[in-house]
FIMI-738729 format. One record per residue (C-alpha): residue in one letter; x negated, y negated, z. Coordinates in steps of 0.25 Angstrom, whole numbers, padded with zeros to 4 digits, always signed. Layout:
! residues N
AXYZ
...
//
This chain:
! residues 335
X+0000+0000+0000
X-0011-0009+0003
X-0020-0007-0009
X-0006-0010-0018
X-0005-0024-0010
X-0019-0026-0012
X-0019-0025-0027
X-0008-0033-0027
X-0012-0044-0017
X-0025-0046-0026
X-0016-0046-0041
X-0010-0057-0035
X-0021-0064-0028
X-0028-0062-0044
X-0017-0067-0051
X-0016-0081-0043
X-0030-0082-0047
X-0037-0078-0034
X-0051-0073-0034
X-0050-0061-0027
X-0061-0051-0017
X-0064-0037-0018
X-0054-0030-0007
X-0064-0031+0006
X-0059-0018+0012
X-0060-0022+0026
X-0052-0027+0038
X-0052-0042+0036
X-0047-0048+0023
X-0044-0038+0011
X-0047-0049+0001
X-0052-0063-0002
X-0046-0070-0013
X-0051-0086-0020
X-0042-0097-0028
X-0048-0109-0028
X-0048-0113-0015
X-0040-0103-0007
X-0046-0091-0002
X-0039-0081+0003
X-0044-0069+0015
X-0031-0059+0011
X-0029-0046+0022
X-0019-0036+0014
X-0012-0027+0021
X+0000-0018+0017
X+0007-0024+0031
X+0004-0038+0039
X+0007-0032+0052
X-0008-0023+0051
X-0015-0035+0052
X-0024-0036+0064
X-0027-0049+0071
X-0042-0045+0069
X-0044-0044+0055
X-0035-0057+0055
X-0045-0064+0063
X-0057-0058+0053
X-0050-0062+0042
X-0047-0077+0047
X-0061-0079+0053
X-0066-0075+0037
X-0055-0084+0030
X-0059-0095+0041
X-0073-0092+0035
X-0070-0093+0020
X-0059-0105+0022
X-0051-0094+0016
X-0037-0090+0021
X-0032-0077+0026
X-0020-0070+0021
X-0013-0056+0022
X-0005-0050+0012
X+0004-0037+0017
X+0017-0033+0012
X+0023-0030+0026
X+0024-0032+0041
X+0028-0021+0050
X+0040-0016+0045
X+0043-0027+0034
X+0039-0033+0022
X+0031-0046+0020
X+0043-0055+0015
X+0039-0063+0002
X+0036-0077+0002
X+0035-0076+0018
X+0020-0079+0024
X+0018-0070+0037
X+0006-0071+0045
X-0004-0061+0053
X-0013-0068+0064
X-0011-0083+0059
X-0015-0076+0042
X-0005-0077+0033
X+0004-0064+0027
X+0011-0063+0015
X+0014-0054+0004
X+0010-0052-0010
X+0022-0057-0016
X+0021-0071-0006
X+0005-0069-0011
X+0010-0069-0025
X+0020-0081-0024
X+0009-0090-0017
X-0001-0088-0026
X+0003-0084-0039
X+0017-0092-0040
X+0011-0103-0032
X+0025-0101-0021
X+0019-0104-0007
X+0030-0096+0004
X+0038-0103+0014
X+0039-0094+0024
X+0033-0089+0035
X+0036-0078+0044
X+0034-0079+0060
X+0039-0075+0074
X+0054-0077+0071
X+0055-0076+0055
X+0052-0085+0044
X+0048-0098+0043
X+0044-0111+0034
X+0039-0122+0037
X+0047-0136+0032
X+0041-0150+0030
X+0044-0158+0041
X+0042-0170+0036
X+0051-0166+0027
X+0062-0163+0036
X+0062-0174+0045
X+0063-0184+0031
X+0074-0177+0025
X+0082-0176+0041
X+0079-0192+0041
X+0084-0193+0028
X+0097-0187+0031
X+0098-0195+0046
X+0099-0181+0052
X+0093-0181+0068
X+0086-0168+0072
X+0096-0165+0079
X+0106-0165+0065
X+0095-0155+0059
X+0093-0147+0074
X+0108-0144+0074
X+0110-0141+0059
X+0101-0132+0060
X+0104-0126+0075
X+0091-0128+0081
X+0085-0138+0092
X+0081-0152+0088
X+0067-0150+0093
X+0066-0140+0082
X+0069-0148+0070
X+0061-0158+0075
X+0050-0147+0075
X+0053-0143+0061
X+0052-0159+0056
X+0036-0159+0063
X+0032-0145+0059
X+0031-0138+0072
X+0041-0128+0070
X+0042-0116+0060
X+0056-0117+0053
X+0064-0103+0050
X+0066-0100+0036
X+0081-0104+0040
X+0080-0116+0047
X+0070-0122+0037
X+0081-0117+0025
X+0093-0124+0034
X+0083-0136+0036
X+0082-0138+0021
X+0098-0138+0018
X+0100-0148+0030
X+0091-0159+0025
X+0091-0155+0012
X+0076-0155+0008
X+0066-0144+0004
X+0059-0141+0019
X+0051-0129+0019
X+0036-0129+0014
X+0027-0118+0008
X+0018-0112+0018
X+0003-0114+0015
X+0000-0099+0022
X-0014-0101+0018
X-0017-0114+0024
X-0024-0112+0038
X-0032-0123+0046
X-0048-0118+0046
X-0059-0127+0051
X-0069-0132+0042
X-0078-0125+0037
X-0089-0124+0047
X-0101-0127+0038
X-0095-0140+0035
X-0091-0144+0053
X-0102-0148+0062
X-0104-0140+0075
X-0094-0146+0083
X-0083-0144+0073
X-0087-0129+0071
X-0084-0129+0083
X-0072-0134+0083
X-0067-0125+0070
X-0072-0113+0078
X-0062-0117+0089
X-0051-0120+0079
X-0054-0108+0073
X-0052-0099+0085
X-0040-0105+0089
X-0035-0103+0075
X-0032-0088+0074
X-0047-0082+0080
X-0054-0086+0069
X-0068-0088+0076
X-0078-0095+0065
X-0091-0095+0072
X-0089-0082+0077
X-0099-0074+0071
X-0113-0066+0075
X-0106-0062+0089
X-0094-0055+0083
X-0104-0047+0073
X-0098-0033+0076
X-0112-0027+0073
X-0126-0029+0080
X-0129-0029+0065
X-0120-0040+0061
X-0123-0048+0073
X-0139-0047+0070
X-0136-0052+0054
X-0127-0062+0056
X-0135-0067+0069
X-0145-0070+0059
X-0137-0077+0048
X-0132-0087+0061
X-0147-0088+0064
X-0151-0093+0051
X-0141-0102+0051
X-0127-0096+0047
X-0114-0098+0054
X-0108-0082+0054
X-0093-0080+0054
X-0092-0066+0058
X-0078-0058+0050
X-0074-0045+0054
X-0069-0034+0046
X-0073-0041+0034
X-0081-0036+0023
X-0093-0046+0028
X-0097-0047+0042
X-0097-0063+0043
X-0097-0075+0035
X-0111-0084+0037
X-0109-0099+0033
X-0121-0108+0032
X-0119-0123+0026
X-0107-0120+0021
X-0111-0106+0013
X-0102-0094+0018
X-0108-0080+0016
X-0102-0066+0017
X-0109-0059+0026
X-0111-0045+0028
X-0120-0036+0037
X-0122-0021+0035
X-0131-0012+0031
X-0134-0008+0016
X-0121+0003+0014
X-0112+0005+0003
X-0103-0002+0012
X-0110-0013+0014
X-0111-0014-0002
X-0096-0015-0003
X-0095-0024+0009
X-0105-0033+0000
X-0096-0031-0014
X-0083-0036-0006
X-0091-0049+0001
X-0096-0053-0012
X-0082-0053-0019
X-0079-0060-0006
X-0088-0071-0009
X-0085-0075-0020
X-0068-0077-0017
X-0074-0084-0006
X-0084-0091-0012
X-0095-0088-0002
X-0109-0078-0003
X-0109-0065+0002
X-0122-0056+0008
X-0124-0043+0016
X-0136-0044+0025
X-0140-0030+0027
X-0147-0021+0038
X-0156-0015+0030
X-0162-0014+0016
X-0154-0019+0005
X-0153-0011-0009
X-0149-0024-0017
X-0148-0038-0012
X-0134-0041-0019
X-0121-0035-0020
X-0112-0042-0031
X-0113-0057-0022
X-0117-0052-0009
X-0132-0054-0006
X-0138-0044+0002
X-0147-0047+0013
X-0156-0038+0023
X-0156-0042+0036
X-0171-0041+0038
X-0171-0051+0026
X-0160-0062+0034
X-0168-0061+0046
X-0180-0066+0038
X-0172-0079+0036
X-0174-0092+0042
X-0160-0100+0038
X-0148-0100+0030
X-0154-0108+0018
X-0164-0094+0016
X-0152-0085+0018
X-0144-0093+0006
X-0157-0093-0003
X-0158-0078-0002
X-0143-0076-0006
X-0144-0086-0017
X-0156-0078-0022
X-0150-0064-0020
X-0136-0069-0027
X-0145-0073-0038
X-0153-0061-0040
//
């Protein structure tokens, strides 16, 4: 069931003229996927309710990263299927379906509707609202008793701080006579800055935002290696110079950022796995628009896999800075 909704998922993601990544074949994202200037993390799975808070905060932490945004793409929750046109969401990421994939960003339809505890919503323009109820001379308390709520709830609907039932927001319209609901931009979320372009005191800052934002902890790196052998590599790269964003269950064990460079990074031994791990980053890098490199424990057979560089670890520790570690890939993706 899966692979049939990952074949679809990537048709459509082709036909609206994404470039789109090998399948990554790991816990975090199953795909990345570019158009212009959006860049999407997408997990796919048969249904939304499998989805586990910890691959949702690998999978933020890499999108925060790559200023890409996360998205899941099922076709049911527990025992129900994913309505179309209707926007769900998993840990604070965005759920839909491939017909409301296919809709956005083929036929250019954003949804309206959300779904949360106690059904579905919109929002409306409150700006709007309170024009068109000034307009007519109706008092919130004409609209509140048209509609049988409280006045305090109109008046939360007119500044925004209320989410409106599809019902309510339908009942609103017919009242005052005047289109209220607005498309939902599902893939908007607020990220810090990137952190190469912030001084230390608003890194800072973003890392706190960041944190309070779903988890997502951007300087968390070296310390949340899951291997000696990770922490020894990528305690080097943050040596040299490098600001390390560690991501689980991706295929790359962190992303290393330097003057406003990102690179994939991988740490393994020289396997067959580590091989395919190095085909998926480099198509990964380039949707992304970033370099890719293995540094290996051990001997290295080649020193490139399609775009990712390879690097011995005896060679990285040899280096004094980030400037000598750009100079080598450069050279190597030349060669």
């Amino acid at each position: 069931m899966k692979k049939d909704l990952v074949a679809r998922v990537q048709g459509i993601l082709n036909e609206a003229g994404f470039l789109v990544s090998s399948l990554c074949e790991a816990r975090s994202f199953d795909l990345a996927a570019r158009r212009e200037e959006v860049t999407l993390l997408a997990k796919i799975l048969h249904n939304i309710d499998s989805f586990r808070e910890e691959v949702a905060r690998s999978i933020k932490r890499a999108a925060f990263c790559l200023l890409a945004s996360p998205i899941v793409l099922g076709e049911r929750r527990g025992g129900s299927v994913l309505e179309d046109d209707v926007v769900y969401y998993r840990y604070g990421i965005p759920a839909l379906n491939a017909h409301t994939l296919y809709d956005h960003f083929v036929e250019g339809v954003q949804p309206l509707v959300y779904s949360a505890t106690g059904g579905l919503f919109v929002n409306i323009d409150g700006a709007a609202m309170r024009e068109a109820r000034e307009k007519k001379n109706f008092s919130l308390g004409d609209v509140a008793a048209e509609l049988g709520v409280s006045r305090r709830s109109v008046s939360k609907y007119e500044e925004g701080g209320a989410s409106t039932a599809v019902e309510i927001a339908l009942r609103l319209e017919e009242i005052l006579r005047v289109g209220l609901i607005v498309p939902l931009d599902f893939l908007k979320s607020e990220r810090p800055s990137p952190l190469s372009a912030l001084g230390a005191e608003a890194r800072a800052e973003a890392r706190a935002e960041a944190r309070a934002e779903g988890g997502v902890r951007a300087g968390a790196g070296v310390e949340e290696a899951c291997s000696g052998l990770e922490k020894d590599i990528l305690g080097v790269l943050e040596e040299i110079g490098f600001e390390i964003f560690r991501t689980a269950y991706a295929p790359f064990s962190a992303v290393s950022e330097s003057g406003g460079v990102k690179i994939l990074t991988g740490v393994s031994k020289y396997t067959a796995r580590m091989i395919k791990r190095a085909k998926i980053t480099s198509s990964l890098s380039e949707v992304t628009r970033t370099k890719s490199v293995f540094v290996v424990n051990g001997k290295v057979r080649r020193v490139q896999i399609e775009n990712t560089v390879l690097i011995e670890k005896e060679e990285l520790k040899k280096m004094r800075d980030t400037e000598e570690f750009a100079c080598l890939l450069e050279e190597r993706a030349e060669g």
